[in-house]
Structure formats: structure tokens, C-alpha cells
C-alpha positions in Angstrom: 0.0 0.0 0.0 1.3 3.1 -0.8 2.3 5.8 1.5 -0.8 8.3 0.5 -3.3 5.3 0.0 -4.7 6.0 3.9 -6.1 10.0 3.4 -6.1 11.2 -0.2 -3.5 14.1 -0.8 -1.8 13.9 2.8 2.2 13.2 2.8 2.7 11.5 6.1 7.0 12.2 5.9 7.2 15.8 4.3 3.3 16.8 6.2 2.1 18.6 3.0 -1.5 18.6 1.4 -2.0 19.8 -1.6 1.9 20.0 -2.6 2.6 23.1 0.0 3.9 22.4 2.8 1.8 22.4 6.1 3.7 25.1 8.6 2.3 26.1 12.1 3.4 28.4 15.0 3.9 25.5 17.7 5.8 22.4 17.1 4.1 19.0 15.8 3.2 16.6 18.3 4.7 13.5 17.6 3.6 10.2 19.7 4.7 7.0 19.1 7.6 4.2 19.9 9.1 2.9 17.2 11.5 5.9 15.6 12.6 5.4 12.0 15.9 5.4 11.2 17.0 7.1 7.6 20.0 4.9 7.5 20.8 1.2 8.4 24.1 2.7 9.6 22.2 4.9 12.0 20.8 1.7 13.7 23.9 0.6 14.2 25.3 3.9 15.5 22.1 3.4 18.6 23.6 -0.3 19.3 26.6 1.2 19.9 25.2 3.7 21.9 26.7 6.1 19.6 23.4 7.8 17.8 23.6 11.6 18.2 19.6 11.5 17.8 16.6 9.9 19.6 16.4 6.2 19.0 13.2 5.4 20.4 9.9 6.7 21.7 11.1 6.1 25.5 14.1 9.0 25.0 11.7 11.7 24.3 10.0 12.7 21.3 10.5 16.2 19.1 7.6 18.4 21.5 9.3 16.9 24.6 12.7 18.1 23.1 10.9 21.4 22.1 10.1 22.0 25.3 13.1 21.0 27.5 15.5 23.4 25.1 13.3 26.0 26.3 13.4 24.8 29.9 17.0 25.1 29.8 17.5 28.5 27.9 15.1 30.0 30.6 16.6 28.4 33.5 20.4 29.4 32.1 21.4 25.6 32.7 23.2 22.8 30.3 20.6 20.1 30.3 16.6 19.7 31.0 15.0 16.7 31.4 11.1 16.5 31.5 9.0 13.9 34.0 5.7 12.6 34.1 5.2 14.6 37.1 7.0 17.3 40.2 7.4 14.6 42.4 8.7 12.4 39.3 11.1 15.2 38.6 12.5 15.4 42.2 12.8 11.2 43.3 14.6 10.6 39.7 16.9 13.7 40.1 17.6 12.2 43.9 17.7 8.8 42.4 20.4 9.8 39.9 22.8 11.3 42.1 22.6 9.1 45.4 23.7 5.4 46.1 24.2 3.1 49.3 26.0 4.8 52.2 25.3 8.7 51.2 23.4 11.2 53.2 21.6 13.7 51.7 20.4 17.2 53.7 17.2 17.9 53.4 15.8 21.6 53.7 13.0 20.7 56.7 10.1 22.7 54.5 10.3 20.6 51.8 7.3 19.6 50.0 5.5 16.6 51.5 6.2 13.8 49.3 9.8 14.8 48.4 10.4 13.7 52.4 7.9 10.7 51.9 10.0 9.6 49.5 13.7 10.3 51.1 11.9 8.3 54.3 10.2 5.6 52.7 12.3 4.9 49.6 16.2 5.5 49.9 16.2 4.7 53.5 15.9 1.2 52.2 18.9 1.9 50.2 20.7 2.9 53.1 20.6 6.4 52.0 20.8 8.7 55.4 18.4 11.4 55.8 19.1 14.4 57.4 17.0 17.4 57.9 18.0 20.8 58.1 16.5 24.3 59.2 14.2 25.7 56.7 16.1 29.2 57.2 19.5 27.9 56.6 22.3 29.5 55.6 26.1 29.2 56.5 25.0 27.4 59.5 24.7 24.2 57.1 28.2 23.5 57.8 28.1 22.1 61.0 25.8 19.2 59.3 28.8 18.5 56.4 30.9 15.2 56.9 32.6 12.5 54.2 29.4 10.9 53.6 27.4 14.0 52.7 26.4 13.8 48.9 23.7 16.0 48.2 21.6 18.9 49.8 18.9 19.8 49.3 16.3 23.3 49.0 13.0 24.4 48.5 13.4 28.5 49.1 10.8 29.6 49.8 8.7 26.3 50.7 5.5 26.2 49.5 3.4 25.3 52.6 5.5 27.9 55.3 7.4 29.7 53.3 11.3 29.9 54.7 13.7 31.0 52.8 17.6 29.7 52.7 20.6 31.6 52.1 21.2 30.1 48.8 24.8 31.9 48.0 25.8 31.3 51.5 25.0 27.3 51.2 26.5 26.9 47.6 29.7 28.5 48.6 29.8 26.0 51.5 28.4 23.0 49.2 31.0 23.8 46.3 33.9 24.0 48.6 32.8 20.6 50.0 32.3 18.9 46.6 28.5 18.5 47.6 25.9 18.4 45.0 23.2 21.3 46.0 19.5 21.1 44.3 16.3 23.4 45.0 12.8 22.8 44.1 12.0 26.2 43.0 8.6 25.8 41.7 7.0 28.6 43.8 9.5 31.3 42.4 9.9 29.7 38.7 12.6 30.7 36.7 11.2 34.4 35.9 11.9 35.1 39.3 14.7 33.4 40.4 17.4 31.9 38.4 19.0 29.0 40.9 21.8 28.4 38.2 23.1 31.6 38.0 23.3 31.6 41.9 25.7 28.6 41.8 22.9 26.1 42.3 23.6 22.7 40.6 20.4 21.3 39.8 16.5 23.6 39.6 13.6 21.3 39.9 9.9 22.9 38.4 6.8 21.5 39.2 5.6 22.8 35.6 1.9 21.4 36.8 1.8 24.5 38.3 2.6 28.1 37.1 4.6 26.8 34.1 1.1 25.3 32.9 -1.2 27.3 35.1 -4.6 25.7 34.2 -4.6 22.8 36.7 -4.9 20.5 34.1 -1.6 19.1 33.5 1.0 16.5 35.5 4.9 17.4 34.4 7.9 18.6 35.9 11.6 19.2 35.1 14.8 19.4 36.5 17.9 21.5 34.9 21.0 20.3 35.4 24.6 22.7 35.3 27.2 21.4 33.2 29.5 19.7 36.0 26.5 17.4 36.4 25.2 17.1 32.6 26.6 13.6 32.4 26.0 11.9 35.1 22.4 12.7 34.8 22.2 11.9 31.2 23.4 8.5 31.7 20.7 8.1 34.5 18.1 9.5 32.2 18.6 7.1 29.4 19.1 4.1 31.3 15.8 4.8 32.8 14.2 5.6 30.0 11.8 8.2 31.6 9.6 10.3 29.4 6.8 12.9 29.9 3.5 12.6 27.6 3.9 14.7 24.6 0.4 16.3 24.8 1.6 17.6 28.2 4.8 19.0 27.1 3.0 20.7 24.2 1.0 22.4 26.4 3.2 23.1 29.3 5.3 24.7 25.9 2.9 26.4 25.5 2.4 27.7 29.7 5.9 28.9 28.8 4.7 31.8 26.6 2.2 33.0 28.4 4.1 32.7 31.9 5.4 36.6 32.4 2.0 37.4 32.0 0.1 35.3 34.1 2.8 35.5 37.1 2.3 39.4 37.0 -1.1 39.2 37.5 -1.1 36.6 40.1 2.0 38.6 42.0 -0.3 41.4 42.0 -3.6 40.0 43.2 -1.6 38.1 45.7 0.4 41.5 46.9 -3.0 43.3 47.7 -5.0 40.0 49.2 -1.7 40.1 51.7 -1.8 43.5 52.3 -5.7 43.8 53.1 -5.4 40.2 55.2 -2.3 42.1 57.4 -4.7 45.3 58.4 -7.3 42.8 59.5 -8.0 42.8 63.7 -8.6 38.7 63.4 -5.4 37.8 61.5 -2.0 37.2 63.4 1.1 36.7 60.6 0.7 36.7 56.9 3.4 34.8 55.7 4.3 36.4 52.3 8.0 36.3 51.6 7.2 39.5 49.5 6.7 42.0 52.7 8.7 43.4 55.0 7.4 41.8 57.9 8.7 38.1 56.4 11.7 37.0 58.6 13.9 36.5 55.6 12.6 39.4 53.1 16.2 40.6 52.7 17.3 37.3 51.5 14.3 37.5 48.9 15.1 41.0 47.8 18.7 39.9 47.2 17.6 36.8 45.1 14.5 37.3 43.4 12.9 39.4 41.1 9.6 38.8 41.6 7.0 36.9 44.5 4.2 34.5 42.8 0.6 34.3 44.4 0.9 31.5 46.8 1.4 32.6 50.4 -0.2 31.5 54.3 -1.7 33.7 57.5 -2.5 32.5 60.6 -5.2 33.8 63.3 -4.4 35.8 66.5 -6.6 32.8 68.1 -6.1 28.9 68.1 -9.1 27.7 66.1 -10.5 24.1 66.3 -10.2 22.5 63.3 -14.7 22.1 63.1 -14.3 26.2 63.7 -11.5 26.4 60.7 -14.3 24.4 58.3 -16.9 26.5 59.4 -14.6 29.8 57.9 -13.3 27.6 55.1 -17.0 26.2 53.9 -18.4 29.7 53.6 -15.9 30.6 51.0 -17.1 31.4 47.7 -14.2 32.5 45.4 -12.0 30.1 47.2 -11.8 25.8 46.2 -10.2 23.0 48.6 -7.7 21.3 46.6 -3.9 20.7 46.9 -1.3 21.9 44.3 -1.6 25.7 43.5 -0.4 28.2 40.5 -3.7 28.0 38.2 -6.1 30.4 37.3 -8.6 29.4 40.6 -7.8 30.4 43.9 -7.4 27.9 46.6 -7.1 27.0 49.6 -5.4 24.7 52.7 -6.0 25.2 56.1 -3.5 22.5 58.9 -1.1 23.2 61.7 2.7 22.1 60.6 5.4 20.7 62.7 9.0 21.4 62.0 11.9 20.4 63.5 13.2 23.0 65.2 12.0 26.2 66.4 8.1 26.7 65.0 7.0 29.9 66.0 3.3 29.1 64.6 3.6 25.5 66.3 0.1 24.5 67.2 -1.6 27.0 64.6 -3.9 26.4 61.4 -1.2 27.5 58.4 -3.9 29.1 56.0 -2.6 28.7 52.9 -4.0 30.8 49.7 -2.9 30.3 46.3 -4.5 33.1 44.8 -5.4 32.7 41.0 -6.4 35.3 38.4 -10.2 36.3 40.0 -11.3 39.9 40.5 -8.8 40.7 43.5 -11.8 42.6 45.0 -14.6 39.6 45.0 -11.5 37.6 46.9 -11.4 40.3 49.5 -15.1 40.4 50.0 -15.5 36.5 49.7 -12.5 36.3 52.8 -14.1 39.0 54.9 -17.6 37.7 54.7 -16.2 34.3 56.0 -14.2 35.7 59.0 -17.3 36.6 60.7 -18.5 33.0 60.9 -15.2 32.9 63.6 -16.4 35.8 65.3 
């Protein structure tokens, strides 16, 4: 059967109709396992391990290349690799880069699962796990010894909002030969670029502002170029891939991402201010204002603050008295993750290890999405007198 017998006047290798050419903005999403090779030669060449192209569906298609090239140029790095998922990004960047006997630092605000998985998983690896002050800076040195392989960040952490001294720990980490890594999905790269800090690896949860519509599961981690190979030869031995319908449209999140972020810095910026001139409310926790413990440190490394921030009450709420605020709320839906166009919200007291100064307090957590900034206001005070 010949090659047009399928759809009359459709060329399925030059994509023409008609005899022009078919051209488009975005890139062509390609799907599929088997890849073609133009040459018997070039076969060989991907036996030997020597092909200079992409072999087979598993290594990443032409979209998830497309988008990975633009990871990287944004986030000033060598290498991107895209993942299924965040949390896929982070346990296969902590998976390449860790084996039996290490001990990795761990920032203690990281994101939930990242410790699940340092706990749960490479524990069993005998990996040691040590955490680390969320507001860390030259300090970290007291925690270095011979085994120490890895540490690391999440500045500012996305459920209470520390910040490390990121220059301070990479000189430390660099003079140490240690391997330093920072989730910095609340920030992305427009507003902080880990790399050019001396950060080795930047992790994105590009579900969230990268793609900003809650509809998508990806992430990505960029790797310098001291680190390139190593995590290379990880990446195709595991043959880990992210959907190419999802890195189309997280390639897509991309262009649109200056925009959005503006709008949700600003709507975030006046919900914060209104909710710190409010008798009921005790801290807002925006990294943003002055009154944040480490706001010079984000002055000095960021050019920019997203929407997703936490306040706490003056009084120690029951959790039925928190619902009872929480179910009134309008504008407002209860669901994790955070960075789309709908605000939500979380409402739980944290534990850290160290010194908590909201111990035993509901961490109200907004991530505030791209609604009139005045029906939020309005939809927040109208619940606060359900805890009056």
C-alpha cells in the first residue's frame, strides 16, 4: 500500500497537502515508539550507543525536546529533562545522584512527598536522611561530613514559606564537593534563576505556574554542566519520558508565563496586604513584605514573589471552627497543588523540627489565582465573621 493510499492528498513524511507544505506556529506533536531510522548505519550507530539523535519513543520525542530546550535556555542551565510529574522530577533527580552509604540534607520545609520519598524509599537503600532548618544558611556547615552527597532546598517552601541563604550554602556546598538542588517551583525561573546563583540542579513543578490551568502533570529538572553527564546517563538508562500532549501544552504555559505571574504577584500582593490590616489575622506569611523573617534574602535573590502565600489567626481555632470559615468561602476551592487560574485553599497546623513559632496554629494557605482581586477580599471577609 502506498504511503498516501490512507487520506487522499496527505504526505505523512514531508506533512504537506495539496503539494505546499503544512507550517504552524507551535511544534508538531509527535507520539509513538518505534522511531525510524533514515540509514541502516544509523541503527547501528544506537547499538553502539553512539546515535547523536533519539532512538526510540522512550528517550523523548520532538515536543518533549521542544520544550526541554526551552526549559533550559530560561533556566540558564546545560541540560533539562522532563518527568511525568514534580514529584517524578525530584525522586529521579535524587535517584540519579545518590547510592548506598550517602546522606543527603534535606531543607525541613520541603514539599511533603519529596520527604515521603527520602523516608520511605532510599532509606531502604541505606541512603541517610538528614533534615536541616528551613532558614539555613552558612550554618549548614556544621551538618557537612565524608558521607554528605547532596543537599537539598526548597526557598521559599511552599506550605510555610522559609527561605535559605542560597549563595551562602552553595559556597559551602562547592567547597565541599557536595551536590546542591532546589525545588523552586514557587519562584519559577522568571523570578529566580537557581543556576546563576551557583545552584547545581533547579527542579519545576511545571503542573503549576509553568502550565497554570490545573490540568496538566509534568515537571523538570535542569542540570549545570558539572553534572550534565551523570544525569544523562541516568536519564537514558531509565528511560523516563513525559506525555507529549503535556509538554506541548506546558510549551505552551511557557509563553504565556510573564503574563500570568504578573497578574497573580499582583492579586496576591493586595489579598496580603488587606489580610495584614485585619484585627482577626495574626502573621501573613508572604516572603514578599517586609514583615517576612527572611525578606532581605528574597530581595537579594528574586525578582519577583508569585501568588501562593499563608496567614495565621491571632486565636487557636478548632479544626470544626476552621471548616466552618473555610465552607463559607465562595471565590475560594479546597484542593492541593496551586499556580492555576482558581484560587485555593489549605488550612493544617505544621510541625517542624526546630524552632516553629506558629507551632500548634492552622497555616492558612492561599494560592490566589487570576479572580477579581476585590470579590476575593469580599468573599475572605464575609467568612471571618463566621469565627467571630
Amino acid at each position: 500500500m502506498g504511503k498516501n493510499n490512507n487520506i487522499v492528498g496527505w504526505d505523512e513524511y514531508t506533512r504537506s497537502y495539496g503539494g505546499r507544505e503544512i507550517r504552524t506556529i507551535n511544534p508538531t506533536i509527535q507520539s509513538g515508539s518505534t522511531v525510524l531510522f533514515e540509514h541502516f548505519e544509523d541503527m547501528q550507530l544506537a547499538l553502539e550507543g553512539e546515535y547523536p539523535g533519539v532512538d526510540y519513543g522512550t528517550h523523548g520525542l520532538s515536543t518533549q525536546k521542544a520544550f526541554e530546550e526551552a526549559m533550559c535556555e530560561i533556566e540558564n542551565g546545560h541540560a533539562s529533562y522532563a518527568f511525568p510529574s514534580g514529584i517524578s522530577a525530584i525522586t529521579n533527580t535524587l535517584m540519579a545522584f545518590t547510592k548506598s552509604g550517602d546522606e543527603i540534607l534535606l531543607c525541613d520545609n520541603v514539599y511533603g512527598p519529596t520527604a515521603s520519598f527520602c523516608h520511605k524509599i532510599l532509606t531502604k537503600y541505606n541512603v541517610k536522611i538528614t533534615h536541616i532548618e528551613s532558614n539555613i544558611g552558612a550554618e549548614i556547615s556544621h551538618y557537612i561530613n565524608e558521607n554528605t552527597r547532596l543537599i537539598f532546598l526548597e526557598s521559599p517552601g511552599s506550605n510555610t514559606f522559609e527561605i535559605q541563604d542560597i549563595s551562602a550554602i552553595v559556597k559551602i556546598a562547592k567547597k565541599a564537593g557536595i551536590i546542591s538542588i532546589i525545588d523552586n517551583s514557587w519562584a519559577t525561573p522568571l523570578f529566580l534563576k537557581p543556576l546563576d546563583l551557583g545552584i547545581d540542579i533547579s527542579i519545576q513543578s511545571v503542573t503549576k505556574y509553568i502550565c497554570g490551568h490545573s490540568d496538566v502533570l509534568i515537571g523538570c529538572s535542569t542540570v549545570n554542566e558539572k553534572y550534565a553527564a551523570e544525569f544523562a546517563e541516568y536519564f537514558h538508562t531509565v528511560e523516563n519520558y513525559a506525555n507529549p500532549h503535556d509538554c506541548y501544552q506546558a510549551l505552551r504555559g511557557l509563553r504565556t508565563l510573564k503574563v500570568r505571574l504578573e497578574a497573580h504577584q499582583k492579586s496576591a500582593y493586595e489579598v496580603a496586604r488587606w489580610l495584614e490590616s485585619q484585627e482577626i489575622v495574626d502573621s501573613v506569611i508572604h516572603p514578599g513584605l517586609e514583615s517576612h523573617p527572611q525578606h532581605n534574602l528574597w530581595k537579594r535573590d528574586f525578582t519577583g514573589a508569585s501568588g501562593l502565600f499563608a496567614f495565621t489567626f491571632k486565636d487557636s481555632y478548632s479544626t470544626e471552627t476552621i471548616a466552618l470559615f473555610a465552607n463559607s468561602l465562595k471565590m475560594f476551592g479546597f484542593g492541593f497543588s496551586w499556580g492555576g487560574f482558581k484560587s485555593l485553599l489549605t488550612a493544617r497546623p505544621y510541625k517542624r523540627d526546630g524552632k516553629w513559632v506558629h507551632d500548634g496554629k492552622h497555616l492558612v494557605r492561599l494560592s490566589i489565582g487570576l479572580e477579581d482581586t476585590d470579590d476575593l477580599i469580599a468573599d475572605l471577609k464575609n467568612s471571618f465573621t463566621k469565627l467571630q
